[in-house]
Backbone as a ProteinNet text record, in pm:
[ID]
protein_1_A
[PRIMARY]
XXXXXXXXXXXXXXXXXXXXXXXXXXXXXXXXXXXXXXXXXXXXXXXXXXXXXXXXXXXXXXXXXXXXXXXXXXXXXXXXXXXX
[TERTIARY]
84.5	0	89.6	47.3	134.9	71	77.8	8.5	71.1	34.7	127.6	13.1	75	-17.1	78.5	-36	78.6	-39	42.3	21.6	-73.4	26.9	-19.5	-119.8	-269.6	-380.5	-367.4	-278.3	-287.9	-140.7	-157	-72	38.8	2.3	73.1	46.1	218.7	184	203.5	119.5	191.6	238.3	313.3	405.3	410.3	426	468.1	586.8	646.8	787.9	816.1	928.5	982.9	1022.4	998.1	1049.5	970	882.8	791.3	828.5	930.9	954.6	924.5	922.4	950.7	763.4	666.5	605.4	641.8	691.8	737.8	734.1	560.9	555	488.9	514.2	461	451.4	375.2	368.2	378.5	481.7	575.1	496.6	487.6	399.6	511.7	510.4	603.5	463.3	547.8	459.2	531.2	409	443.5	548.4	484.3	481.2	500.9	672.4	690.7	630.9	583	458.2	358.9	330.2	212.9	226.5	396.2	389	373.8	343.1	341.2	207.9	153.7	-32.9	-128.6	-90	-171.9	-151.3	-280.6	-253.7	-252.2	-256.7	-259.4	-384	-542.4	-678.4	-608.1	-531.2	-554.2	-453.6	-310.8	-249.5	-273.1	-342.2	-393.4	-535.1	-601	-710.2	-627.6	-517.5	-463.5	-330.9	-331.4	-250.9	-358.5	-554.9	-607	-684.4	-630.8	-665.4	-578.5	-451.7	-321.7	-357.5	-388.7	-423.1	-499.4	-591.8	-717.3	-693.2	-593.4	-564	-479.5	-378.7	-311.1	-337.2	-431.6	-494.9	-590.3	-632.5	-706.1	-555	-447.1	-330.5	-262.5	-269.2	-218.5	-233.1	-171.2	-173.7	-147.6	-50.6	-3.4	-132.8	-128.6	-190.2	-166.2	-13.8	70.2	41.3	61.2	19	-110.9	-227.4	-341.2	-405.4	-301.9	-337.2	-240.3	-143.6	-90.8	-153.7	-219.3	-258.4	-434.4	-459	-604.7	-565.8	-488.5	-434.4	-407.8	-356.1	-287.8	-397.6	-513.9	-668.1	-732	-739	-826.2	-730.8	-592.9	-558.7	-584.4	-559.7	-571.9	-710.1	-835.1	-958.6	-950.8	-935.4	-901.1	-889.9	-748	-642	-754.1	-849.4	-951.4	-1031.2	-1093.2	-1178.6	-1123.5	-987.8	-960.3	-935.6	-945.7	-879.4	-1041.7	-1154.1	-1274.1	-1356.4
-116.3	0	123.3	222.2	351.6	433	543.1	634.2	757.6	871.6	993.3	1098.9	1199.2	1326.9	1443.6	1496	1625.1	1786.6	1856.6	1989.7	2053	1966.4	2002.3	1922	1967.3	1938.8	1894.9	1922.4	1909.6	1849.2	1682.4	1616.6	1692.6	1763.7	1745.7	1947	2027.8	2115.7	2183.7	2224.7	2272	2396.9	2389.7	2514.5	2537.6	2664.7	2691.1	2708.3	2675.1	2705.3	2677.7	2712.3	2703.4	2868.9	2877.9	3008.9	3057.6	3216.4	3288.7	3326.4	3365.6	3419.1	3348.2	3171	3091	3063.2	3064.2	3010.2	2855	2806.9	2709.8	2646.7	2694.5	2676.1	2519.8	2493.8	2352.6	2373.7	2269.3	2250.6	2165.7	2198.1	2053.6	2090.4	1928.2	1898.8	1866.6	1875.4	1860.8	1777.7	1659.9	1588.9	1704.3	1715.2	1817.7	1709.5	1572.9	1528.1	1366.6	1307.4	1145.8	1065	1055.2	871.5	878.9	1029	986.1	912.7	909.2	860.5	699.3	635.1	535.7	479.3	541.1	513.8	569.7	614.8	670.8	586.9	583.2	528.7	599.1	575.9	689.7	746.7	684.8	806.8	897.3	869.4	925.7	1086.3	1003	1110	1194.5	1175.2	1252.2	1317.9	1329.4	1357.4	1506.4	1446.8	1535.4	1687.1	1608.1	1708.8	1822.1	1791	1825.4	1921	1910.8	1985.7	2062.1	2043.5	2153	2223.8	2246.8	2290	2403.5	2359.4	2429	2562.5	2507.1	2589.5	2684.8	2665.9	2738.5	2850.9	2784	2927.9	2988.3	3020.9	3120.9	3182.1	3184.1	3303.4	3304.8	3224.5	3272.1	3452.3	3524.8	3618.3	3704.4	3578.2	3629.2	3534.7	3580.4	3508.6	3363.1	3384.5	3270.2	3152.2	3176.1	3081.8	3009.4	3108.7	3037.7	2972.4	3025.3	2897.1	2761.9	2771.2	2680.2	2573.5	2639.6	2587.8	2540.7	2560.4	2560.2	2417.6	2445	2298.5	2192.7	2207	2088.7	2058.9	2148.7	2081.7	2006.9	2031.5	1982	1797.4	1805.9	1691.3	1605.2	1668.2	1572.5	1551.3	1586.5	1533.1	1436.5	1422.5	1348.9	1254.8	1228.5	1122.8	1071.3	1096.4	1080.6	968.3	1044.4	968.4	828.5	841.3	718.1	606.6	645.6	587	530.7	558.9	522.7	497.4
0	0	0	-94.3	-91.4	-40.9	67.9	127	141.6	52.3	38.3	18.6	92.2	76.6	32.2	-9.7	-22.9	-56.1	-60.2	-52.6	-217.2	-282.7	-428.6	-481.3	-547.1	-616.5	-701	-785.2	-965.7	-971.6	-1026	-1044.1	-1170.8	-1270.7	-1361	-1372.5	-1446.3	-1466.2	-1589.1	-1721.1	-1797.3	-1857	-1952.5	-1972.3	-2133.2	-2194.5	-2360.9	-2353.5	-2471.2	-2450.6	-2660	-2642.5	-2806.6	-2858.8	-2991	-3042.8	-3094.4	-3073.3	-3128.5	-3256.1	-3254.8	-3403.7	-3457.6	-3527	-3623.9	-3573.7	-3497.4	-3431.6	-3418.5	-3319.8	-3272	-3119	-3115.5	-2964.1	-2955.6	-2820.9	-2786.9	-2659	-2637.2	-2480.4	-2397.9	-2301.5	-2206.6	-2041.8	-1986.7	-1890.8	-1771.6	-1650.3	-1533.1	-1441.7	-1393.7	-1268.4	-1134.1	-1083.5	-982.6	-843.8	-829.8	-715.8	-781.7	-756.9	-835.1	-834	-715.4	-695.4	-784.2	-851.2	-934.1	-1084.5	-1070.6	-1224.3	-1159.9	-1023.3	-1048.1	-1065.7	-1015.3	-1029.7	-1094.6	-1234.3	-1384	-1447.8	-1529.4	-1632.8	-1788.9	-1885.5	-2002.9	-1976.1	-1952	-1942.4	-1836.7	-1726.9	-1609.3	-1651.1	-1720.9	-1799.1	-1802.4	-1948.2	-2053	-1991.2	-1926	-1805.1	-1764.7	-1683	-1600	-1704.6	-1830.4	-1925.4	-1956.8	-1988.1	-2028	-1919.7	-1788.2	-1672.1	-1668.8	-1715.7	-1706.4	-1845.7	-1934.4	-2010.1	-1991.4	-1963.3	-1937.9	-1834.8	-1748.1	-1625.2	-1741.2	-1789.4	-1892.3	-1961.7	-2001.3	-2140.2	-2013.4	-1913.9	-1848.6	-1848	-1789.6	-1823.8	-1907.3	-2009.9	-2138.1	-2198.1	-2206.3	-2224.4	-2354.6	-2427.4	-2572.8	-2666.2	-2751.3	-2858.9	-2956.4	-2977	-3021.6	-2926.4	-2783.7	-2687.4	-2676.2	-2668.2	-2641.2	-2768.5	-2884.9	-3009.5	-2983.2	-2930.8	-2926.9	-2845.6	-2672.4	-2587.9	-2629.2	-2697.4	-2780.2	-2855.9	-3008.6	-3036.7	-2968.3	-2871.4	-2769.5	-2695.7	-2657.4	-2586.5	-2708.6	-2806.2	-2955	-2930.2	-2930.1	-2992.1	-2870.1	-2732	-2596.3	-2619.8	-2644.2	-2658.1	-2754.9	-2868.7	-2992.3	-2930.6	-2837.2	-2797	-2678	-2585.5	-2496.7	-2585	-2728.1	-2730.6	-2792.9	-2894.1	-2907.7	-2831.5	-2689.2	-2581.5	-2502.7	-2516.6	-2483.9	-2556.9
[MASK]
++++++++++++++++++++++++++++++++++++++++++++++++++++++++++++++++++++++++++++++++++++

């Protein structure tokens, strides 16, 4: 039995990153807290990429971003439903 608590809500956190000029943004995900990579599975993942997301584009502030962060919600749904 694993029994861990912690401080932080949101297993997974994400971020834009790449080069505006070329538009070359993407978006990379950080597990906030290790044990959780042991007890997800890909729905639970991809669940939790699509909650970091979401959290994302409310401060997305540039434009380049919240298309980027917009794309990356379109394909994590995609990837949801192939998965159910």
């Amino acid at each position: 039995m694993n029994i861990a608590e912690t401080e932080a809500t949101f297993p997974i956190v994400a971020k834009t990153c790449g080069c505006r000029e070329k538009n070359k943004r993407k978006v990379t995900y950080q597990f906030i807290d290790s044990y959780h990579s042991l007890c997800l599975d890909k729905k639970d993942v991809i669940y939790a990429e699509l909650e970091a997301c979401e959290r994302l584009l409310k401060y997305a502030s540039d434009e380049g971003d919240k298309k980027t962060v917009e794309s990356e919600i379109a394909e994590l749904k995609m990837a949801l439903d192939l998965l159910t």
